[in-house]
N, CA and C of each residue as an Amber inpcrd file, in Angstrom:
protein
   393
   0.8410000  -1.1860000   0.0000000   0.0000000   0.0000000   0.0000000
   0.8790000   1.2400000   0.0000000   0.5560000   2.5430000  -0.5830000
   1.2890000   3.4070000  -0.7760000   1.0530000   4.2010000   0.7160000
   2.1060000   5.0230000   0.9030000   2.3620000   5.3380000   2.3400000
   1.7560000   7.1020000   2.4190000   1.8180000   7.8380000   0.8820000
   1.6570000   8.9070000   1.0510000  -0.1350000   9.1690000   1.3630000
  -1.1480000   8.1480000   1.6410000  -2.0720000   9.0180000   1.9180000
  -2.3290000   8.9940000   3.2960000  -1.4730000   8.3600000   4.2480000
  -1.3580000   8.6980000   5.4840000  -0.3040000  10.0130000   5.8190000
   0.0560000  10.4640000   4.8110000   0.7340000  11.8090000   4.6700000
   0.0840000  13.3090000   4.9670000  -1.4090000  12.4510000   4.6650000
  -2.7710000  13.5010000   5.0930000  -2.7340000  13.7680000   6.2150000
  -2.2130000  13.2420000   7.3260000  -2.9230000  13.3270000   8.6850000
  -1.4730000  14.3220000   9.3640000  -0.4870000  13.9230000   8.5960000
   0.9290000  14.6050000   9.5180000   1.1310000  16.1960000   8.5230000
  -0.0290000  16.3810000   7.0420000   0.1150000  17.8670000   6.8130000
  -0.9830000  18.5660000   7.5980000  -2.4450000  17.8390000   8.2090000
  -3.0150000  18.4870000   8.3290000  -2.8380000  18.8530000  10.0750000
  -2.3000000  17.8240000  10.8870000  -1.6600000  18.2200000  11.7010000
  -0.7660000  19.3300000  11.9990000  -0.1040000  19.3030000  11.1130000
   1.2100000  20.6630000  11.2400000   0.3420000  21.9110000  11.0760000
  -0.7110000  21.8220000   9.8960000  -0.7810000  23.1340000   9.9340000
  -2.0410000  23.3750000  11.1290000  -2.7440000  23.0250000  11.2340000
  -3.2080000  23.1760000  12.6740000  -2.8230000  23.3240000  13.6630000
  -1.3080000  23.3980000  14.2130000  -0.5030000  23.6810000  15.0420000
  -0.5180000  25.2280000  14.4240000   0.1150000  25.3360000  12.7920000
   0.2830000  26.6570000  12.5120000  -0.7620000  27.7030000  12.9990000
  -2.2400000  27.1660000  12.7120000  -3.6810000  27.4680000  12.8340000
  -4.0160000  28.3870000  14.6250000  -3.4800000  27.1020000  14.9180000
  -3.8530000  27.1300000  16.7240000  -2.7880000  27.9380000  17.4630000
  -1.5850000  28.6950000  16.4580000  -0.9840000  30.1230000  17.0320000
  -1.3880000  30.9710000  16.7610000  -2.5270000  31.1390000  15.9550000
  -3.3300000  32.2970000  15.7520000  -4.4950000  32.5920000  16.3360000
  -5.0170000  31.3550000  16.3050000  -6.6520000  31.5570000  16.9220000
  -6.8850000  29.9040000  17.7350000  -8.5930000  29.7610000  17.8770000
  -8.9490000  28.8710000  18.2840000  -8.3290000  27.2420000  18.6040000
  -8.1950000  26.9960000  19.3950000  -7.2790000  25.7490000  19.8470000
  -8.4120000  24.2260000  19.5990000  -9.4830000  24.8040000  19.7480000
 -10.9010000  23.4590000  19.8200000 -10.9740000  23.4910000  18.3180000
 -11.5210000  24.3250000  17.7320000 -12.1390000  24.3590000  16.0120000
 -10.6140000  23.9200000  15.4900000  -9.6890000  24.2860000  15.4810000
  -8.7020000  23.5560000  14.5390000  -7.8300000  22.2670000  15.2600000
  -8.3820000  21.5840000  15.9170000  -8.3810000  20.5520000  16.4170000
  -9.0790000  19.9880000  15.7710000 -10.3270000  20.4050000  15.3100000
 -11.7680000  19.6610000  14.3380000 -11.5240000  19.4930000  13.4070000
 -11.1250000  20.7660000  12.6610000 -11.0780000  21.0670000  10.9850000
 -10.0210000  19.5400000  10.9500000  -8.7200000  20.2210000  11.9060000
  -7.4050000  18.8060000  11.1390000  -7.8570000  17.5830000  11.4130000
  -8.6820000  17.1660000  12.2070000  -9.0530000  15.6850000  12.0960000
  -9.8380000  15.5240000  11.0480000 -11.0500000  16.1840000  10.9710000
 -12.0880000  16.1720000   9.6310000 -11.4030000  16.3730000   8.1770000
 -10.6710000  17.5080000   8.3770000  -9.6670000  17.7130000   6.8650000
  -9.0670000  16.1040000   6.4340000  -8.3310000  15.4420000   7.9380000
  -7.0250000  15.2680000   7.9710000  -7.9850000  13.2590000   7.3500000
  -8.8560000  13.4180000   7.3870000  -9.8030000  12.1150000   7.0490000
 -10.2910000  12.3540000   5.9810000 -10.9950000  13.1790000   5.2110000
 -11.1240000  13.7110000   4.1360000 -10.4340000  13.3730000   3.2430000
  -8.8730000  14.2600000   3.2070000  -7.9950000  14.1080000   2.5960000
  -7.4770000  12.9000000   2.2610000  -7.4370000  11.9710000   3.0680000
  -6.7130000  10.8290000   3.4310000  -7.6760000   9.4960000   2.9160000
  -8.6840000   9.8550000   2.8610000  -9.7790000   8.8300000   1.8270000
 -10.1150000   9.5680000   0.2120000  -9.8930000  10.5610000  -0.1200000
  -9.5210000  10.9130000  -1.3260000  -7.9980000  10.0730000  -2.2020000
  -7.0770000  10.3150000  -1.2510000  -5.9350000   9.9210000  -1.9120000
  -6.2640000   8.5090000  -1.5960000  -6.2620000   7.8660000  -0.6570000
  -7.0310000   6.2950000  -0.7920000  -7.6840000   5.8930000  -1.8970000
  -8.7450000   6.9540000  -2.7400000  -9.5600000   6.6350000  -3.8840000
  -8.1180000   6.2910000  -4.6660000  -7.3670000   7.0150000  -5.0050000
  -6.4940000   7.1350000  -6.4480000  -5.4150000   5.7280000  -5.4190000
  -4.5080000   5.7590000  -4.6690000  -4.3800000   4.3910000  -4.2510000
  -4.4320000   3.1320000  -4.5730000  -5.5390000   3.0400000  -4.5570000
  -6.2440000   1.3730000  -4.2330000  -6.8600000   1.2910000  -5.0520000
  -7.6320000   2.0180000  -6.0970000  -8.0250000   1.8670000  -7.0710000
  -7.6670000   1.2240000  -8.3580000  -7.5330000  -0.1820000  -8.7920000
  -6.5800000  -1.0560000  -9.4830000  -6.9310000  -0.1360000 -11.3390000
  -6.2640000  -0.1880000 -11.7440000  -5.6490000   0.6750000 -13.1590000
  -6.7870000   0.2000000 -14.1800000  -6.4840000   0.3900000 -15.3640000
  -7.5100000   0.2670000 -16.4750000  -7.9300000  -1.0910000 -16.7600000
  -7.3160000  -2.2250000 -16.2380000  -7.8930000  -3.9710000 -16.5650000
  -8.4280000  -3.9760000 -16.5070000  -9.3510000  -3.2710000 -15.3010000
 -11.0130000  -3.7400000 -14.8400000 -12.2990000  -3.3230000 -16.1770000
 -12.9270000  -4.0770000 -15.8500000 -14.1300000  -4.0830000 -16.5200000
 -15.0270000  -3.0690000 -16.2360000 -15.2160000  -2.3920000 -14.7920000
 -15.7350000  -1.1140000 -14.1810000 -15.4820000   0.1510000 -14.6150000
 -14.5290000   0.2090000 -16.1070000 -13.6250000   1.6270000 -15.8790000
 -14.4660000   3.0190000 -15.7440000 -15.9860000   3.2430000 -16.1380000
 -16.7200000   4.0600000 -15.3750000 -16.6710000   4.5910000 -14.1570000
 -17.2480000   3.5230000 -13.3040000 -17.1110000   3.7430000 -11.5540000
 -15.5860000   4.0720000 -11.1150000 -14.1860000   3.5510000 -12.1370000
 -13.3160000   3.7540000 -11.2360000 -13.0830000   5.3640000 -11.3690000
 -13.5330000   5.6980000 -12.7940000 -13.3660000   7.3940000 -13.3810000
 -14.0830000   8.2530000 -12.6180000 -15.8640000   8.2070000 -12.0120000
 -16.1750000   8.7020000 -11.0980000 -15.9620000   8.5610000  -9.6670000
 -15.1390000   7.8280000  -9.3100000 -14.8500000   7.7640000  -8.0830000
 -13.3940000   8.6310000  -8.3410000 -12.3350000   8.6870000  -9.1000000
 -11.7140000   9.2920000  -9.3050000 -11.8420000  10.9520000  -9.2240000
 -12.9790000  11.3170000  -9.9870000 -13.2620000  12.7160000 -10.1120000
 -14.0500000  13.4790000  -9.0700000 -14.4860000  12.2520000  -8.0430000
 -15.2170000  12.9140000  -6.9750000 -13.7970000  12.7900000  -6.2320000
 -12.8380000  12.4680000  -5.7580000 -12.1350000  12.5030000  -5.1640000
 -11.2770000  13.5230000  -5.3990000 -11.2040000  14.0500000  -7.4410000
 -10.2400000  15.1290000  -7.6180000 -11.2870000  16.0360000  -6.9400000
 -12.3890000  16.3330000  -7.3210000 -13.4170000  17.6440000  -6.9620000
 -12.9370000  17.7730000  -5.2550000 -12.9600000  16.5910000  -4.5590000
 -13.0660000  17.0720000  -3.1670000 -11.2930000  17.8130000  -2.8800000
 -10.4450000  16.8370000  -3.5590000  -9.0310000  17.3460000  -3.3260000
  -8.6960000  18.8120000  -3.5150000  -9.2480000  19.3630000  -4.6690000
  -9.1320000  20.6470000  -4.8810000 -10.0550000  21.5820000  -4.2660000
 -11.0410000  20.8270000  -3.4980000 -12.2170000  22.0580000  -2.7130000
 -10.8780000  22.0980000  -1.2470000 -10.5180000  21.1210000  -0.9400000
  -9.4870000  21.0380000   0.3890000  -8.0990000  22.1010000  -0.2750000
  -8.2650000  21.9690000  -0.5140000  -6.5800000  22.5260000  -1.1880000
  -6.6970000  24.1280000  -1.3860000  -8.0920000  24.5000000  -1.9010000
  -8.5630000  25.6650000  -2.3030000  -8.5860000  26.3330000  -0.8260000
  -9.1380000  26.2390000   0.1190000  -9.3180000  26.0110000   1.5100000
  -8.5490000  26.2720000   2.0970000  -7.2580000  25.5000000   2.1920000
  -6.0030000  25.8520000   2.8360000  -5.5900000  26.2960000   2.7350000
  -5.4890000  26.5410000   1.0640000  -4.8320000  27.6920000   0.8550000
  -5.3580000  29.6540000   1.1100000  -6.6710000  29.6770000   1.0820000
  -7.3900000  30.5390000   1.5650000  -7.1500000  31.0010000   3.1410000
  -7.0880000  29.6100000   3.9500000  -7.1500000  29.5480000   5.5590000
  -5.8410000  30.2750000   5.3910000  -4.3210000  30.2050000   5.1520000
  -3.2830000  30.4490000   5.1390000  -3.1780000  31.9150000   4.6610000
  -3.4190000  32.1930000   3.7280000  -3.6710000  33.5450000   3.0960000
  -3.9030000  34.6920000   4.4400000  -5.1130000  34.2590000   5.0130000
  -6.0360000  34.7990000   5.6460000  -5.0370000  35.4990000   6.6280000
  -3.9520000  34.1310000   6.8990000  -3.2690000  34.6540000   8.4430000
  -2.2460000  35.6340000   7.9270000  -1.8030000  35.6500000   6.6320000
  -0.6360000  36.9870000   6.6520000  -1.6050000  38.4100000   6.2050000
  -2.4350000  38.3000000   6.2830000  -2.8890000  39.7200000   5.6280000
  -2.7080000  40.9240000   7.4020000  -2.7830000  42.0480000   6.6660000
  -2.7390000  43.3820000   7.6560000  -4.1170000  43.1970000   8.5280000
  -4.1690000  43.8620000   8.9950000  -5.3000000  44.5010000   9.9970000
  -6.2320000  45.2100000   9.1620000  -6.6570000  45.3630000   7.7520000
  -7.5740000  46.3650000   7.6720000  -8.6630000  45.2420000   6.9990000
 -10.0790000  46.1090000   7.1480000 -11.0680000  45.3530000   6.6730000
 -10.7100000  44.5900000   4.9890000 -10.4460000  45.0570000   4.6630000
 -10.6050000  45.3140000   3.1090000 -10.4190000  43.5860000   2.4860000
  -8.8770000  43.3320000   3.3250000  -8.9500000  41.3590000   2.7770000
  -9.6770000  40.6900000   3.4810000  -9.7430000  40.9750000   4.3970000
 -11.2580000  40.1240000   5.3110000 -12.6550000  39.6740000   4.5050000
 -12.7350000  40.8290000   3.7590000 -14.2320000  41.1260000   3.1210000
 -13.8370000  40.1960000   1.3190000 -12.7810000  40.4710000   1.0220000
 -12.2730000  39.4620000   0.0590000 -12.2510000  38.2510000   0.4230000
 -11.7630000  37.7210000   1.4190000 -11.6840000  36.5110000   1.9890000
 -13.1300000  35.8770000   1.8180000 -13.9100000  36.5710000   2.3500000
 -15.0880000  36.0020000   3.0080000 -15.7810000  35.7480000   1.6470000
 -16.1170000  37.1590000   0.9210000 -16.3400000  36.3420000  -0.9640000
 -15.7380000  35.0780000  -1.1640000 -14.5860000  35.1290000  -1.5130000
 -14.0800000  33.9320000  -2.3420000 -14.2290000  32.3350000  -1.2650000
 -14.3970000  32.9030000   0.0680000 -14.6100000  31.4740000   0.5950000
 -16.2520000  31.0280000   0.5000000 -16.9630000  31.9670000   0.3450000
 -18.3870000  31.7100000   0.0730000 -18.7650000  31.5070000  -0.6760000
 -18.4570000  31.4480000  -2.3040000 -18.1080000  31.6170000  -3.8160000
 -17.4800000  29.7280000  -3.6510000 -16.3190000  29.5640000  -2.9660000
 -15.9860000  28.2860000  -2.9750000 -16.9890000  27.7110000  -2.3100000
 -17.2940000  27.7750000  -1.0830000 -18.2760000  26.8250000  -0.6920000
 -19.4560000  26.8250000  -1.0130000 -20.1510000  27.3300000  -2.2080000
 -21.5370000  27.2460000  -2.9360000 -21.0030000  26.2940000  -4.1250000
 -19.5790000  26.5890000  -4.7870000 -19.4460000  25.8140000  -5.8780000
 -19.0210000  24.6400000  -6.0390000 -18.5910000  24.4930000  -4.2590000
 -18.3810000  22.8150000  -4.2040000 -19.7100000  21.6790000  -4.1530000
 -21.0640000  22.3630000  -3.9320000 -21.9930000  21.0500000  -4.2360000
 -22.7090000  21.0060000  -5.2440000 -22.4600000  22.2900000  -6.0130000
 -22.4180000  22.1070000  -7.3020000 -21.9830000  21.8460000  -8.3610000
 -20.3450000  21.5500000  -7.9690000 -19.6380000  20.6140000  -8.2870000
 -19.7060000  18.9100000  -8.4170000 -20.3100000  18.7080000  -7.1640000
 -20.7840000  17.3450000  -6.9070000 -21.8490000  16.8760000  -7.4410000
 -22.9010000  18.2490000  -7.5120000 -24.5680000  17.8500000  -8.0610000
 -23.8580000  17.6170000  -9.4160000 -23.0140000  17.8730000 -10.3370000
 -22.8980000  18.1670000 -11.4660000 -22.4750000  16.3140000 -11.7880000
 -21.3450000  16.1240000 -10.7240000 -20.9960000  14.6340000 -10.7480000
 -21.6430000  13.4350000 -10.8600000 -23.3200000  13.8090000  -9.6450000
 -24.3890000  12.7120000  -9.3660000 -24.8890000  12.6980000 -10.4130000
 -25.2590000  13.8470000 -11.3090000 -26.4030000  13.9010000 -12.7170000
 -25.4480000  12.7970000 -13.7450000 -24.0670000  12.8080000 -13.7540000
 -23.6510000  12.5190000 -14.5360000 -23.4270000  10.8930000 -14.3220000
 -22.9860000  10.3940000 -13.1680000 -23.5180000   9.2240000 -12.0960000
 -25.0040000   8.7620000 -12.8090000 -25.7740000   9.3810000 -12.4900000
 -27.2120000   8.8630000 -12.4820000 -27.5060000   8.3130000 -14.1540000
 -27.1410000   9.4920000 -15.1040000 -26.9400000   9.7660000 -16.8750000
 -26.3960000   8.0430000 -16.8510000 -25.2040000   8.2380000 -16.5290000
 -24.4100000   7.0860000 -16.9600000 -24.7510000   5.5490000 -16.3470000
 -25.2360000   5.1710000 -15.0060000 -25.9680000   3.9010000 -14.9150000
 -27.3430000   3.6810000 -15.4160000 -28.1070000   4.9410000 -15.4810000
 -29.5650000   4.5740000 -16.6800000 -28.8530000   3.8390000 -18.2330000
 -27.9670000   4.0670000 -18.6000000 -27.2570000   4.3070000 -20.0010000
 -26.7100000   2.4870000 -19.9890000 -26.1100000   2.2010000 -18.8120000
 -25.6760000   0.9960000 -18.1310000 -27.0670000   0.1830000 -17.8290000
 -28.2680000   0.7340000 -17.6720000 -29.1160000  -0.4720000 -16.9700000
 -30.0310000  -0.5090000 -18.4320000 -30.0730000  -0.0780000 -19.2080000
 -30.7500000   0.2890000 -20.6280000 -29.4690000  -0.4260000 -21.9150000
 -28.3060000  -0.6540000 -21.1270000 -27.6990000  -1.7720000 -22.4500000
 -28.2890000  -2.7150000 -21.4250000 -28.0550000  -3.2370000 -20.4010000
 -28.4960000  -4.8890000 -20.0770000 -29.5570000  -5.0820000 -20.5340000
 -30.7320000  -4.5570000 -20.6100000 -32.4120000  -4.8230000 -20.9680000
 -32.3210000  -5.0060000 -22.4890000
């Protein structure tokens, strides 16, 4: 088994240490366990997921792309959370911040709704060749 998606738990650790010299000690205790599981069953998808032989290669492609969608909503995130902590004292990136993290978190389940339609498209398509 490959070792780097337990790699999830010792980045999201660190930076939650980074996190928890700035602010809240309980909430980024949360985020890095929740992130730090997240992350770490995404890269599990690409992992363990055996290569093109299989007969499934559909399911292995959407399980793939829900795992890229979630990797890059996390990544987008951190990198935002990080941002956040070098800016100055004045309102002005705060109010930027708060757009683009609200902007991301509306377009991540519409990201996903976009995935299920295509999920749903593609086993009707699958249960309509067997018949």
């Amino acid at each position: 088994a490959a070792l780097w998606p337990y790699l999830a738990f010792v980045f999201t650790f660190g930076m939650g240490l980074f996190y928890m010299q700035l602010g809240d000690v309980i909430s980024n205790i949360v985020y890095a366990i929740i992130l730090g599981m997240t992350i770490s069953r995404c890269l599990f998808a690409f992992a363990r997921i055996p290569g093109r032989e299989t007969a499934d290669i559909h399911r292995i492609r959407r399980l793939r792309q829900t795992a890229l969608v979630i990797l890059l909503f996390c990544t987008l995130e951190y990198i935002m959370w990080t941002a956040s902590c070098f800016g100055d004292s004045t309102k002005a990136p705060e109010i930027i911040y708060y757009i683009a993290d609200s902007m991301l978190s509306l377009s991540f389940p519409l990201a996903l709704a976009g995935l299920c339609r295509k999920m749903r498209k593609e086993q009707e398509k699958e249960k309509e060749a067997e018949v």
